[in-house]
C-alpha positions as a Markdown table, in Angstrom:
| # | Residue | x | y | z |
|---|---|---|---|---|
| 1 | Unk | 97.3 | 113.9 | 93.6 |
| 2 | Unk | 98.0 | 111.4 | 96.3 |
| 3 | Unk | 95.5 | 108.7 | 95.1 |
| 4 | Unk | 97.2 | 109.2 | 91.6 |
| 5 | Unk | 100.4 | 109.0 | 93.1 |
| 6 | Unk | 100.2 | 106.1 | 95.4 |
| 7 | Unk | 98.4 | 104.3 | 92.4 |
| 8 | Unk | 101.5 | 104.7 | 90.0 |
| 9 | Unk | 104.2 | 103.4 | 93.4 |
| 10 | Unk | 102.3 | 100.7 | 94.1 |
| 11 | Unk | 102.3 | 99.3 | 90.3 |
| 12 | Unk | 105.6 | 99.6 | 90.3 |
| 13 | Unk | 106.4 | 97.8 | 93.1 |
| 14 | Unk | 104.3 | 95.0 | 92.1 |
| 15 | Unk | 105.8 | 94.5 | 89.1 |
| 16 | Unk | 109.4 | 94.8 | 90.7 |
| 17 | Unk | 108.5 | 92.0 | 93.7 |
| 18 | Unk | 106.6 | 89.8 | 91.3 |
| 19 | Unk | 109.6 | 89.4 | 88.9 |
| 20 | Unk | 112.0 | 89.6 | 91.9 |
| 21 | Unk | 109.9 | 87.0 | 93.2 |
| 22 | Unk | 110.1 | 84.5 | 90.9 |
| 23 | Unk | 114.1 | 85.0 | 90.4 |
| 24 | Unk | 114.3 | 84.8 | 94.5 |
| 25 | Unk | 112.8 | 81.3 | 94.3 |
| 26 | Unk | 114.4 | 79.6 | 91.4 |
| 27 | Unk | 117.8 | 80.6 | 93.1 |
| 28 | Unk | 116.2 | 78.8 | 96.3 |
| 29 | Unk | 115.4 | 75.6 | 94.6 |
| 30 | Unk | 118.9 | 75.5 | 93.3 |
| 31 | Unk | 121.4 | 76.8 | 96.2 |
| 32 | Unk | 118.7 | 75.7 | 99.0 |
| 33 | Unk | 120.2 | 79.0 | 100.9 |
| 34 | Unk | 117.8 | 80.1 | 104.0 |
| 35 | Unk | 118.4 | 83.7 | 103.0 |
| 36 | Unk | 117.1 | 83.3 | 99.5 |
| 37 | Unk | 114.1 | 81.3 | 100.9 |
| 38 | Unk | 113.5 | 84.2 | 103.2 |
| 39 | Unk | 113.5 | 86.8 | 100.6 |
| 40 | Unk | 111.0 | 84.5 | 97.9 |
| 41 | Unk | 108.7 | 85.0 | 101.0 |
| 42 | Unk | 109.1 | 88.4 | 101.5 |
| 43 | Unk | 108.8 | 89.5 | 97.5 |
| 44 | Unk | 105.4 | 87.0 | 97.9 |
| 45 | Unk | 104.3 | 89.2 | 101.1 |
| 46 | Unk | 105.1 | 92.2 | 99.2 |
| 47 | Unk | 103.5 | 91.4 | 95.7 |
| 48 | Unk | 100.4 | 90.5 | 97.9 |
| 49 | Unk | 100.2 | 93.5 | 100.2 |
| 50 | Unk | 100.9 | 95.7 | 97.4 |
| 51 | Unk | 97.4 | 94.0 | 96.0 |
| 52 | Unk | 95.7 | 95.1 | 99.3 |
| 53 | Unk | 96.9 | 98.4 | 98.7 |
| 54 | Unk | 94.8 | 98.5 | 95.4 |
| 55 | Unk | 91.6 | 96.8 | 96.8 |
| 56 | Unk | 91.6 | 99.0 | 99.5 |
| 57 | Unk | 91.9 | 102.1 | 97.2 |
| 58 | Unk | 89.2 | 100.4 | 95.0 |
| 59 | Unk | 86.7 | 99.8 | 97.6 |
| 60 | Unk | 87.1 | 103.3 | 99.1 |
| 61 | Unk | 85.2 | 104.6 | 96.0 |
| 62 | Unk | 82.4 | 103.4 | 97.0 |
| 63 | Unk | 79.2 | 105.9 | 97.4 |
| 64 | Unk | 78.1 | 106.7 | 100.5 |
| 65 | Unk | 75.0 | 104.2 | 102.0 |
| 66 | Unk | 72.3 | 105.1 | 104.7 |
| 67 | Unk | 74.5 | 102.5 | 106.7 |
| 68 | Unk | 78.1 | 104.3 | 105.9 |
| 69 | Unk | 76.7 | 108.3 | 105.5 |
| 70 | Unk | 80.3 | 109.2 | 105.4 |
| 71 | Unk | 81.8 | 106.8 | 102.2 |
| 72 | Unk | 84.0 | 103.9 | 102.4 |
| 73 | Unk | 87.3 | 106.3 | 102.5 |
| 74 | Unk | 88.5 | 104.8 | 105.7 |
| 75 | Unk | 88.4 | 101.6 | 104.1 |
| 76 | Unk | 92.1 | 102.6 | 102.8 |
| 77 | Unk | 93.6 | 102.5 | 106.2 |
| 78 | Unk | 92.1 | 99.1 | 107.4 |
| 79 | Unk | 93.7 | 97.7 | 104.3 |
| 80 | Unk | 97.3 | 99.2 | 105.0 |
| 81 | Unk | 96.8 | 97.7 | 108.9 |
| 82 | Unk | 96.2 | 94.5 | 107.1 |
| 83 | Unk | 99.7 | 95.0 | 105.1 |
| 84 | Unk | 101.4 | 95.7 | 108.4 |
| 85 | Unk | 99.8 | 91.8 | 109.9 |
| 86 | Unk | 100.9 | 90.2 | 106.8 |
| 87 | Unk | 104.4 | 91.8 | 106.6 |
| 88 | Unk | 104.6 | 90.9 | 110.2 |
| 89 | Unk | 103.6 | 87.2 | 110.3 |
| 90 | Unk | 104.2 | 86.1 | 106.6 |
| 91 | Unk | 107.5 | 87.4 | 106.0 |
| 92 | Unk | 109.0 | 88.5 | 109.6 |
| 93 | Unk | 108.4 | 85.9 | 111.5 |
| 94 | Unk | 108.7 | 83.4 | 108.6 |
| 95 | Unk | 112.1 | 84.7 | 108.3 |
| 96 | Unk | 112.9 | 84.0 | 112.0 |
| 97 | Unk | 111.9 | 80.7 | 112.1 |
| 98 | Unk | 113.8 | 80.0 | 108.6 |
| 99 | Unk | 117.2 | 81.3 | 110.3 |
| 100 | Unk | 116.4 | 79.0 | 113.5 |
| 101 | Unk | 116.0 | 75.9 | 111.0 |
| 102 | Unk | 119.1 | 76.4 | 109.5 |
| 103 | Unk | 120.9 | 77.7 | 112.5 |
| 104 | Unk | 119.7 | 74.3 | 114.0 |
| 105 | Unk | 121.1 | 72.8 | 110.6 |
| 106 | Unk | 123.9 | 74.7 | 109.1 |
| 107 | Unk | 125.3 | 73.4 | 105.9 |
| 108 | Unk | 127.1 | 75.7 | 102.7 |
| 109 | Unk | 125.9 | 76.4 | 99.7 |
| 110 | Unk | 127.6 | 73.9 | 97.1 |
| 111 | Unk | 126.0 | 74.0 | 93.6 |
| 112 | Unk | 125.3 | 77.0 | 91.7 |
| 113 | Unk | 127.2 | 79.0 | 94.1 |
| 114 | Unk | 127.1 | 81.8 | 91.8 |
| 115 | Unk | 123.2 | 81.7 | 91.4 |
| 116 | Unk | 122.2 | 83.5 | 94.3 |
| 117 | Unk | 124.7 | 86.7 | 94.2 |
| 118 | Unk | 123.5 | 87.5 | 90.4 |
| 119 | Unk | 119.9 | 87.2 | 91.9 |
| 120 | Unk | 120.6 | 89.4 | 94.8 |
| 121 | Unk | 122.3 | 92.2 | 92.5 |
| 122 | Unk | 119.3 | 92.3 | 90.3 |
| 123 | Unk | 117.0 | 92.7 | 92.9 |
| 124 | Unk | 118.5 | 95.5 | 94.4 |
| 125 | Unk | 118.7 | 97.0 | 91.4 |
| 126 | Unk | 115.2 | 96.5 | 90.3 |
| 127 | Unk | 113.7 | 97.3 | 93.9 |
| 128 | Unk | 115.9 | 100.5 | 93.9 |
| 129 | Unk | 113.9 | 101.6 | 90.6 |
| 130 | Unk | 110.4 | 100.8 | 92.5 |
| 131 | Unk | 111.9 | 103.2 | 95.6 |
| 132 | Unk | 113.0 | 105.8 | 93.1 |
| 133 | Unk | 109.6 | 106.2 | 91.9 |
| 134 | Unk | 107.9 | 105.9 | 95.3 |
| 135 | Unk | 110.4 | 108.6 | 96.6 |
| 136 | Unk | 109.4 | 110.7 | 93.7 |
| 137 | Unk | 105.9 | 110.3 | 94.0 |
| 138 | Unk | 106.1 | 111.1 | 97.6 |
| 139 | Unk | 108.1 | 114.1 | 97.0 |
| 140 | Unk | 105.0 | 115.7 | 95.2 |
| 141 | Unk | 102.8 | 115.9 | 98.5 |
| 142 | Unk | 105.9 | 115.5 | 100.9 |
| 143 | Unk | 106.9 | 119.4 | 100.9 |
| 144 | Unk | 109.2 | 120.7 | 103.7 |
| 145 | Unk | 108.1 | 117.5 | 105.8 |
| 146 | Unk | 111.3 | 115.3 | 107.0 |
| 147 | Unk | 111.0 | 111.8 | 105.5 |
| 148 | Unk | 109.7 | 110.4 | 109.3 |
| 149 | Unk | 107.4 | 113.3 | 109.6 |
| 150 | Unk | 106.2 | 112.3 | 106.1 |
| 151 | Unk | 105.6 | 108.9 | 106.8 |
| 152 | Unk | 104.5 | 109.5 | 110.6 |
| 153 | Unk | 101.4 | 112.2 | 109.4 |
| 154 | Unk | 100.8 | 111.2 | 105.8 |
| 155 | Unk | 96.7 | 110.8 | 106.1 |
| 156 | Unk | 97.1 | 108.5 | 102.5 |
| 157 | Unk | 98.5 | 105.4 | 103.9 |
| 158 | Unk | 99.6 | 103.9 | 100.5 |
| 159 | Unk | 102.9 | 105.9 | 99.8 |
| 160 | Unk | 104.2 | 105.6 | 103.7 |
| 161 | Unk | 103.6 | 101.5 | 103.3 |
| 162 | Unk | 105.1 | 101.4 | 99.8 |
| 163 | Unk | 108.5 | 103.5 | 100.8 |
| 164 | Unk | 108.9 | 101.6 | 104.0 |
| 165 | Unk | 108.3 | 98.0 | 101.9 |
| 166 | Unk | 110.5 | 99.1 | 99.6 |
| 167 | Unk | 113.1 | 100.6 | 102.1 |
| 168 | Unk | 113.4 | 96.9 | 103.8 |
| 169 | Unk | 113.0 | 95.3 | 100.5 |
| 170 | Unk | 116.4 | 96.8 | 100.1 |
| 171 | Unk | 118.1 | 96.7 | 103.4 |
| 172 | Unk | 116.8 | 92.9 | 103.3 |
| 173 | Unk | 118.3 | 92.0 | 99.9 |
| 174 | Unk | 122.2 | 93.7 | 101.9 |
| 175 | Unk | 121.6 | 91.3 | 104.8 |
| 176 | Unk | 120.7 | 88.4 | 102.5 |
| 177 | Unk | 123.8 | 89.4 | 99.9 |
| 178 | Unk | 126.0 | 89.4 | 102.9 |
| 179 | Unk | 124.9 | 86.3 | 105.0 |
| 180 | Unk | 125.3 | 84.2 | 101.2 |
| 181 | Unk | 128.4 | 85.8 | 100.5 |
| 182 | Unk | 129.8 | 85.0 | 104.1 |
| 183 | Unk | 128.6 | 82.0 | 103.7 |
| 184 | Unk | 130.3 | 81.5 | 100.3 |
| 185 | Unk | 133.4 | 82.5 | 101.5 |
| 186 | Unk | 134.2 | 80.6 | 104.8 |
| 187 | Unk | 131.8 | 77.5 | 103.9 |
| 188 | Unk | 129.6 | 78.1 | 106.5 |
| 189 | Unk | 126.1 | 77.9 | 106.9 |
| 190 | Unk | 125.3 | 80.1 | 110.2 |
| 191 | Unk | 126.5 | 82.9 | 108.2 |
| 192 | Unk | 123.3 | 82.5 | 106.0 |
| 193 | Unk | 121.4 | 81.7 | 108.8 |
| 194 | Unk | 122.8 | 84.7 | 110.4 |
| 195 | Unk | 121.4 | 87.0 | 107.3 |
| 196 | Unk | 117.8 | 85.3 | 107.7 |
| 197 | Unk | 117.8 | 86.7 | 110.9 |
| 198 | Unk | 118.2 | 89.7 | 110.3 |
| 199 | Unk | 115.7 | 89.9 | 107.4 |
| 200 | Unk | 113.3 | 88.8 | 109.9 |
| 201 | Unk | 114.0 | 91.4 | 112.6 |
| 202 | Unk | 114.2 | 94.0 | 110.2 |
| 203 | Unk | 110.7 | 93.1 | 108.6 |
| 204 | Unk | 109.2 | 92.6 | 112.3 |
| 205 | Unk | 110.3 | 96.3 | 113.1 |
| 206 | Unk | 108.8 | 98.0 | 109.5 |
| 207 | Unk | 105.3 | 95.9 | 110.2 |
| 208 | Unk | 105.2 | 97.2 | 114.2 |
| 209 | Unk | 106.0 | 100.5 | 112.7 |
| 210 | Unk | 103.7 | 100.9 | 109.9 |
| 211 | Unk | 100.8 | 99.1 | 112.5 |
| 212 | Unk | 101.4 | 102.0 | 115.0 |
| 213 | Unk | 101.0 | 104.5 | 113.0 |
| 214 | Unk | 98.1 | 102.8 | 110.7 |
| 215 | Unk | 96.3 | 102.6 | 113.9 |
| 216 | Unk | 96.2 | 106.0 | 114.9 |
| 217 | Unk | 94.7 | 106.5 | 111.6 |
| 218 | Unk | 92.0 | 104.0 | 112.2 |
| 219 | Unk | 91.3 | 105.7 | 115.8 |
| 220 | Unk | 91.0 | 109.6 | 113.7 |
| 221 | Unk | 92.9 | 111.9 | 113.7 |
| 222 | Unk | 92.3 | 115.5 | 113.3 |
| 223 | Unk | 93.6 | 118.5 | 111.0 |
| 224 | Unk | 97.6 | 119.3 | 111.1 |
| 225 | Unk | 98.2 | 122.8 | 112.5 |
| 226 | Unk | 98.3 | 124.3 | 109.2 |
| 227 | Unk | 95.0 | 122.7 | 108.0 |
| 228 | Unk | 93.5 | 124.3 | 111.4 |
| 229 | Unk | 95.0 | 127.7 | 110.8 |
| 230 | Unk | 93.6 | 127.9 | 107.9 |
| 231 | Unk | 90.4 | 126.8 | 108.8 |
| 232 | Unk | 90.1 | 129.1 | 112.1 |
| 233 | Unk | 90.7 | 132.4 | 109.9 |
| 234 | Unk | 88.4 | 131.5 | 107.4 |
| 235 | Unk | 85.7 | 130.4 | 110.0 |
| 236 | Unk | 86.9 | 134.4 | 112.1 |
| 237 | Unk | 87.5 | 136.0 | 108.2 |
| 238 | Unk | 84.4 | 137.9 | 108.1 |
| 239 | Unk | 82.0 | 139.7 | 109.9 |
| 240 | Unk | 79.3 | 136.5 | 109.9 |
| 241 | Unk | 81.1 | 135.3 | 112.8 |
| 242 | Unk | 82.2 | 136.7 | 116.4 |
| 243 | Unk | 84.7 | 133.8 | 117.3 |
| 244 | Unk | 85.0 | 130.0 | 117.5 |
| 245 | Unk | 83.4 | 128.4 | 120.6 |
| 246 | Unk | 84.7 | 125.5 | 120.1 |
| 247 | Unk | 85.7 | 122.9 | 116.6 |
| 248 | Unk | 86.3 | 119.5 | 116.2 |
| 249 | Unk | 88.2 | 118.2 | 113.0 |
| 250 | Unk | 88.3 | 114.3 | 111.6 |
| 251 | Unk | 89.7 | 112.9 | 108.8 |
| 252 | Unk | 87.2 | 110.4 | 107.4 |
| 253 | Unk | 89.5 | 109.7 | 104.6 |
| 254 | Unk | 92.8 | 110.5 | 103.2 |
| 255 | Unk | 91.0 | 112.9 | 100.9 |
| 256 | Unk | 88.0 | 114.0 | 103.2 |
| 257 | Unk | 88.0 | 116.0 | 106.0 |
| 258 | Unk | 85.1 | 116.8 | 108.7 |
| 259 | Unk | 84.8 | 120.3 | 110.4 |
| 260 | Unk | 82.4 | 120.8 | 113.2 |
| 261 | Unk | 82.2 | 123.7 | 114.9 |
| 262 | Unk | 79.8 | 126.1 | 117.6 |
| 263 | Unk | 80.7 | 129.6 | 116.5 |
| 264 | Unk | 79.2 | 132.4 | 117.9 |
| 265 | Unk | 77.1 | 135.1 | 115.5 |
| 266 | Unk | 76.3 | 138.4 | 116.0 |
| 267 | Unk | 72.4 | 139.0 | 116.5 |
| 268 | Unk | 70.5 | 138.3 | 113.2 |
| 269 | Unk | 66.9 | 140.0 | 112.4 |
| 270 | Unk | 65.6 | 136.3 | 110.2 |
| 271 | Unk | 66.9 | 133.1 | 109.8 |
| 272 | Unk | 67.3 | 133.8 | 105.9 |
| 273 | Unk | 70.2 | 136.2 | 106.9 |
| 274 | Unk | 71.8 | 133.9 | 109.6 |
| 275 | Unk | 72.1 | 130.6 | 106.9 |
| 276 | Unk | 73.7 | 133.4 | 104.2 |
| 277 | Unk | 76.3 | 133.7 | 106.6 |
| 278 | Unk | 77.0 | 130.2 | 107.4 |
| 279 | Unk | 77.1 | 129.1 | 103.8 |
| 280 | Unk | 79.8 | 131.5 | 103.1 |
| 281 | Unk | 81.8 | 130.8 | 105.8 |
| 282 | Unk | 81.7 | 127.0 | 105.2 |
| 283 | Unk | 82.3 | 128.9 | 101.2 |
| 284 | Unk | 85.7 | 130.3 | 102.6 |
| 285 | Unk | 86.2 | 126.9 | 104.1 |
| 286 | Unk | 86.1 | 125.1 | 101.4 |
| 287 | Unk | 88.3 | 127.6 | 99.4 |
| 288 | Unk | 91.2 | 127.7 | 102.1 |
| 289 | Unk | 90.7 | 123.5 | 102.9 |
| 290 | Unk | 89.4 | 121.6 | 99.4 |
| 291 | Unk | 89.6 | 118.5 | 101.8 |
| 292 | Unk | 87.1 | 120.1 | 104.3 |
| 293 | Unk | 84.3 | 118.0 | 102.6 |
| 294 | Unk | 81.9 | 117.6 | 105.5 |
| 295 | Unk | 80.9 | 120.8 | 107.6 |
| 296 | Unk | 78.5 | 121.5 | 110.3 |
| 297 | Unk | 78.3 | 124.7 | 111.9 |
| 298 | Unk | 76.5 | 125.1 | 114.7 |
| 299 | Unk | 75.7 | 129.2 | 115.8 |
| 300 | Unk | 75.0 | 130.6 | 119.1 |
| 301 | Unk | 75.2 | 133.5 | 120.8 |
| 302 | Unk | 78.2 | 133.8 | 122.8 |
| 303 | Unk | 78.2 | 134.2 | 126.6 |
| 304 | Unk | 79.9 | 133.1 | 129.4 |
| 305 | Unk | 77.7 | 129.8 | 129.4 |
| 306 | Unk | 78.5 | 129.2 | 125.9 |
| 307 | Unk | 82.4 | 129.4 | 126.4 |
| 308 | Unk | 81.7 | 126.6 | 129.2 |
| 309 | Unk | 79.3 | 125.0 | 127.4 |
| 310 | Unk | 82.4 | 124.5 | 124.7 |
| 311 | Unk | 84.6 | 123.0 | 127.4 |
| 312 | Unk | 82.2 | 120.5 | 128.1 |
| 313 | Unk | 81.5 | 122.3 | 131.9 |
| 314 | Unk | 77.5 | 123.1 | 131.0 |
| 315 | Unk | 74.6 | 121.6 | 129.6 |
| 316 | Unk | 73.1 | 124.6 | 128.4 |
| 317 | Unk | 74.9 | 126.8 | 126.0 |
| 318 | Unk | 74.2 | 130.6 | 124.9 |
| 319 | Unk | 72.4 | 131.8 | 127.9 |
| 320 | Unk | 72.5 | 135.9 | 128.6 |
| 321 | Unk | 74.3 | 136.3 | 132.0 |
| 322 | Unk | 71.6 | 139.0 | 133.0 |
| 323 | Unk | 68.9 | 136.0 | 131.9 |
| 324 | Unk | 70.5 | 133.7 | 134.1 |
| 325 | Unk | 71.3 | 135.7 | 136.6 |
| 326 | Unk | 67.8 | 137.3 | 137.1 |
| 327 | Unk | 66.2 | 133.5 | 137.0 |
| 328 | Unk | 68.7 | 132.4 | 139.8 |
| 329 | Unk | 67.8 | 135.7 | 142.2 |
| 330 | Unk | 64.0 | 134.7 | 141.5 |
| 331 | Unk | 64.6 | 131.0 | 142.7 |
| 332 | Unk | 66.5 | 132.4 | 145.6 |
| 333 | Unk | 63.5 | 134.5 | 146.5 |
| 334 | Unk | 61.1 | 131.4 | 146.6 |
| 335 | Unk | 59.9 | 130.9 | 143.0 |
| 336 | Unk | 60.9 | 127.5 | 141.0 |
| 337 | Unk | 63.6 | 128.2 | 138.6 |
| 338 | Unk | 62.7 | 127.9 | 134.8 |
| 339 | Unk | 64.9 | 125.7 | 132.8 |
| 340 | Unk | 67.8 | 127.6 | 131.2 |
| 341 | Unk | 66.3 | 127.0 | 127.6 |
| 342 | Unk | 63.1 | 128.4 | 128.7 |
| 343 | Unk | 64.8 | 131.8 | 129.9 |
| 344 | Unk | 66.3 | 132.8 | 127.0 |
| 345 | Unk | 63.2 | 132.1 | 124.7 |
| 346 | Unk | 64.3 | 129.2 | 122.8 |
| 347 | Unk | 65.2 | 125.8 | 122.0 |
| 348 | Unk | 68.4 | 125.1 | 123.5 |
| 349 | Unk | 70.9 | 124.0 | 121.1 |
């Protein structure tokens, strides 16, 4: 549903910027105004970082390799941290240095003076029905989530960038309206200079933002709280397992989750009974989490070794207490103490 929906905003903002675009520059070339330059370069950054958006979301189709066992999906987030450089040097710092060129060089706008505010009103209103539809698409998976919640743990990058492009793709189109109208209205040219600049900052604080939190996702990050929740009870849902030593979540994707996890299991009389109760526990899994795609489950028996084994304090992991206890009083008395894995009668884990 995501993918789907984060498809259909990004179409529609391409089209929007692309025709907003080309109105932006035509009313350049005949007002000359800074602010109009600085938004033709921002519907260009836009039209092209919505095209990342869809390459990325292409290319994280791809099959699994032997050299990428886990898929492309990942692929998604190093093309949204690309948006973020572009947005940043492209059209925020463009923007700056535009508003100190014609800061250094003020001068009104005297032909077609009525050119730029038609352009301006159209393109909020056309950029307002590319929001709508990213708003509504994002509504779908938002639930009870506050906008900057949304936008600060969406695991789908694509909705997050579009709402916040189009969200300064708005704002930006105020600033310029006012710095031309200002302009326009006293005759001069540090007004529009004035609206440049504050397209630029404006577009240098949505890239840092959506780099932040594009980063984290290129890092991993785990299951939310709710995803672990659920993933905990089913894991502890039935009589196959004892408890959770310890589990490990990663999102290799938007749409594709890893679970790993040592659990602890009661005493088993074969093998062929042990592996039907990890299959339907990774079963309930997969019912409770559709997303948990990747599972390994580790069992052991639980002991005191195991729990520190879990928190990274031992080596060895489900050792009997009595086992290890009786090996340490026999190397106390003079004999050489066998390994750990050799007291309890197996492999160690």
């Amino acid at each position: 549903m995501s993918a789907n929906g984060g498809t259909k905003a990004i179409v529609a903002a391409l089209a929007a910027n692309l025709g907003i675009a080309v109105t932006k520059f035509i009313a350049f070339l005949l007002t000359g105004s800074s602010s109009m330059l600085a938004e033709s370069i921002h519907s260009v950054a836009d039209s092209g970082n919505q095209g990342l958006l869809l390459i990325g979301g292409r290319r994280a189709k791809r099959e699994a390799t032997p050299q990428h066992p886990f898929g492309y999906g990942r692929e998604r987030y190093i093309y949204a941290f690309i948006v973020a450089i572009v947005l940043f040097s492209l059209g925020g710092l463009f923007a700056l240095y535009e508003a100190y060129h014609k800061a250094s060089d003020p001068h009104p706008i005297t032909e077609w003076q009525w050119v730029p505010v038609v352009v301006l009103l159209a393109a909020i209103v056309m950029e307002g029905f590319s929001f709508r539809t990213a708003i509504k698409e994002s509504n779908l998976i938002r639930g009870k989530q506050t906008w900057i919640r949304f936008i600060r743990r969406a695991k789908a990058p694509e909705l997050p960038v579009v709402l916040l492009e189009d969200f300064g793709a708005l704002v930006g189109l105020v600033f310029a309206l006012f710095g031309v109208g200002m302009t326009l209205a006293t005759g001069n040219g540090l007004w529009d200079a004035a609206g440049t600049a504050m397209i630029g900052m404006l577009l240098v604080i949505i890239a840092i933002t959506l780099a932040i939190e594009t980063k984290s996702l290129l890092l991993g990050e785990g299951a939310e709280r709710s995803e672990l929740a659920k993933i905990e009870q089913a894991v502890t849902g039935g009589p196959e397992v004892e408890r959770i030593i310890h589990m490990k979540t990663l999102y290799l994707g938007p749409e594709e989750l890893l679970v790993a996890a040592k659990i602890a299991v009661p005493a088993c009389e074969s093998a062929e009974e042990l592996a039907r109760g990890i299959n339907a526990v990774e079963a309930r899994i997969r019912r409770e989490v559709p997303i948990a795609r990747v599972i390994y489950l580790e069992p052991d028996i639980w002991s005191a070794a195991a729990q520190r084994a879990g928190t990274g304090q031992a080596a060895d992991t489900a050792v009997p207490e009595a086992a290890t206890e009786h090996a340490g009083a026999t190397a106390g008395a003079g004999g050489t103490e066998a390994p750990a894995d050799e007291v309890a009668g197996r492999p160690g884990s």
